[in-house]
C-alpha positions as CSV (number, residue, x, y, z in Angstrom):
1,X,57.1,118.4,64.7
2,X,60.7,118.1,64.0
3,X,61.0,116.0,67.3
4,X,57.9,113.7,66.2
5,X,59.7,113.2,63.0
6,X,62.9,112.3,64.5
7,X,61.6,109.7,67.1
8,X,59.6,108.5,64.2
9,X,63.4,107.7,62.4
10,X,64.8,106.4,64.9
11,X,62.0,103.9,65.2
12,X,62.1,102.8,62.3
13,X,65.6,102.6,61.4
14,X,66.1,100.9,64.6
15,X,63.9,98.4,62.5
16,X,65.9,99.3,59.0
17,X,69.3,98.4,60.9
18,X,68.2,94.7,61.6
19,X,66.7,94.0,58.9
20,X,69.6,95.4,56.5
21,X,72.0,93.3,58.7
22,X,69.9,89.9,57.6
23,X,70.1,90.7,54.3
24,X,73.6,91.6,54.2
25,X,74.6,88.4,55.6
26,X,72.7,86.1,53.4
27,X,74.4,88.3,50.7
28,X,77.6,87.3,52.2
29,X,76.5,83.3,52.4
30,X,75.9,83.7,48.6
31,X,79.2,85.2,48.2
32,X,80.3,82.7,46.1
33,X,78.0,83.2,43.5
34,X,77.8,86.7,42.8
35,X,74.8,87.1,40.3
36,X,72.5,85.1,43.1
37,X,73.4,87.3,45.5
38,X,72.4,90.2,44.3
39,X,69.2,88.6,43.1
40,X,68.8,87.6,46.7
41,X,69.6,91.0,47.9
42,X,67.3,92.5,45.3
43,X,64.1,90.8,46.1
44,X,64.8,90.9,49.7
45,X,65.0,94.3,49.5
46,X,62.1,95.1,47.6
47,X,60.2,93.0,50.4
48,X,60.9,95.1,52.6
49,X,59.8,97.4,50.2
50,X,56.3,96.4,50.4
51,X,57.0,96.0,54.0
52,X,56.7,99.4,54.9
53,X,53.9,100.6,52.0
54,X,51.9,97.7,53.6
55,X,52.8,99.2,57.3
56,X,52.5,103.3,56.2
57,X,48.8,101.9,55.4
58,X,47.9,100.4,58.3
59,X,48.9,103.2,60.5
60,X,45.7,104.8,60.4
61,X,44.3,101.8,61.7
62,X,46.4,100.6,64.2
63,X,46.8,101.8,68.2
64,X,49.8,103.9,68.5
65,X,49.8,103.8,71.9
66,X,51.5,99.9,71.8
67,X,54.1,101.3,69.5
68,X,58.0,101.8,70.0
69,X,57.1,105.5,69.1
70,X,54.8,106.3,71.5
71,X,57.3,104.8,74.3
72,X,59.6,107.0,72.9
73,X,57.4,110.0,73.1
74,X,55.9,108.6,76.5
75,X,59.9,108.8,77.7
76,X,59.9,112.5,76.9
77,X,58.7,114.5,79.3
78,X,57.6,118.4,78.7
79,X,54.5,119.8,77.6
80,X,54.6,118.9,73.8
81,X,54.7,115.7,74.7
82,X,51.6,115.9,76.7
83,X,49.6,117.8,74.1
84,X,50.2,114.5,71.4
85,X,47.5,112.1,73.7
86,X,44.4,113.2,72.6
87,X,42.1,112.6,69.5
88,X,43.9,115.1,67.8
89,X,47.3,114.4,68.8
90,X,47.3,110.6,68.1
91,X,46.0,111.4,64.2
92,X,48.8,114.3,63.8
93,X,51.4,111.3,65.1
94,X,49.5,108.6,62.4
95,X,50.0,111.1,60.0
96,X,53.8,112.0,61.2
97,X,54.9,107.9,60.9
98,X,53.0,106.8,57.9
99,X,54.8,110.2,55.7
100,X,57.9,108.5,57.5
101,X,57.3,105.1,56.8
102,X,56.7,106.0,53.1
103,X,60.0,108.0,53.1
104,X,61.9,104.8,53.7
105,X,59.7,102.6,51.7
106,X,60.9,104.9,48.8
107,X,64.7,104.3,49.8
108,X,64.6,100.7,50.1
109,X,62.5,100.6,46.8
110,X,66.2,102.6,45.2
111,X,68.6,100.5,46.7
112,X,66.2,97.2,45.4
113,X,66.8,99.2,41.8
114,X,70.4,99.7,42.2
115,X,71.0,96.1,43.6
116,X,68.7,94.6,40.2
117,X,70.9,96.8,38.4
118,X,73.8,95.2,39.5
119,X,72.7,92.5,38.8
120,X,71.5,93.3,35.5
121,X,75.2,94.6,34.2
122,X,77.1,91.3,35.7
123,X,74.9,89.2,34.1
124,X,75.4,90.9,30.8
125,X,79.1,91.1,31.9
126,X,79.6,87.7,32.5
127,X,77.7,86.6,28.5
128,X,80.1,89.0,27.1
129,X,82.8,86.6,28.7
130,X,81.6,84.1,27.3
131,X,81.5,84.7,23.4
């Protein structure tokens, strides 16, 4: 299980590691202009957000056996590996990446907080300038 959950990280913060870089660099475009960028980081963030809720509830529907999981586990050779491509082995893997999925949904729904935040406080900062 601790394998299935492993693979099933490195999936999706293979995914995570892209995405993150995109972000990141339009909050370096928008360096400039500090409270937009963390706005921009912000709701990019939380899209991703929804991204994975909406993706840990379509696992149940979807055909694992097209995903960058199951090529992962189709790569691993050995009997557990085996055992995971029947009925009962493709639901205990559905399971396995949606709980995943919903992990990381919950950490990029933090750092979406912490980057609002952000830009919460420098906003506030920068009308306390002002007066």
């Amino acid at each position: 299980m601790d394998t299935l959950r492993t693979l099933a990280d490195h999936s999706i913060r293979r995914l995570l590691g892209c995405i993150a870089l995109g972000i990141g660099l339009v909050m370096v475009a928008l360096a400039n202009r500090p409270v937009l960028a963390l706005q921009s980081g912000a709701l990019l963030t939380a899209a991703v957000w929804l991204g994975l809720w909406g993706a840990a509830l379509q696992v149940p529907r979807q055909d694992l056996r097209r995903s960058a999981l199951w090529r992962q586990l189709s790569v691993m050779a050995g009997e557990g590996a085996q055992r995971l491509r029947g009925p009962r082995g493709r639901h205990q893997l559905a399971a396995i990446l949606a709980e995943r999925l919903l992990w990381h949904a919950n950490r990029a729904a933090l750092a979406a907080a912490a980057l609002g935040s952000l830009c919460l406080a420098l906003s506030g900062y920068r009308l306390l300038l002002q007066d």
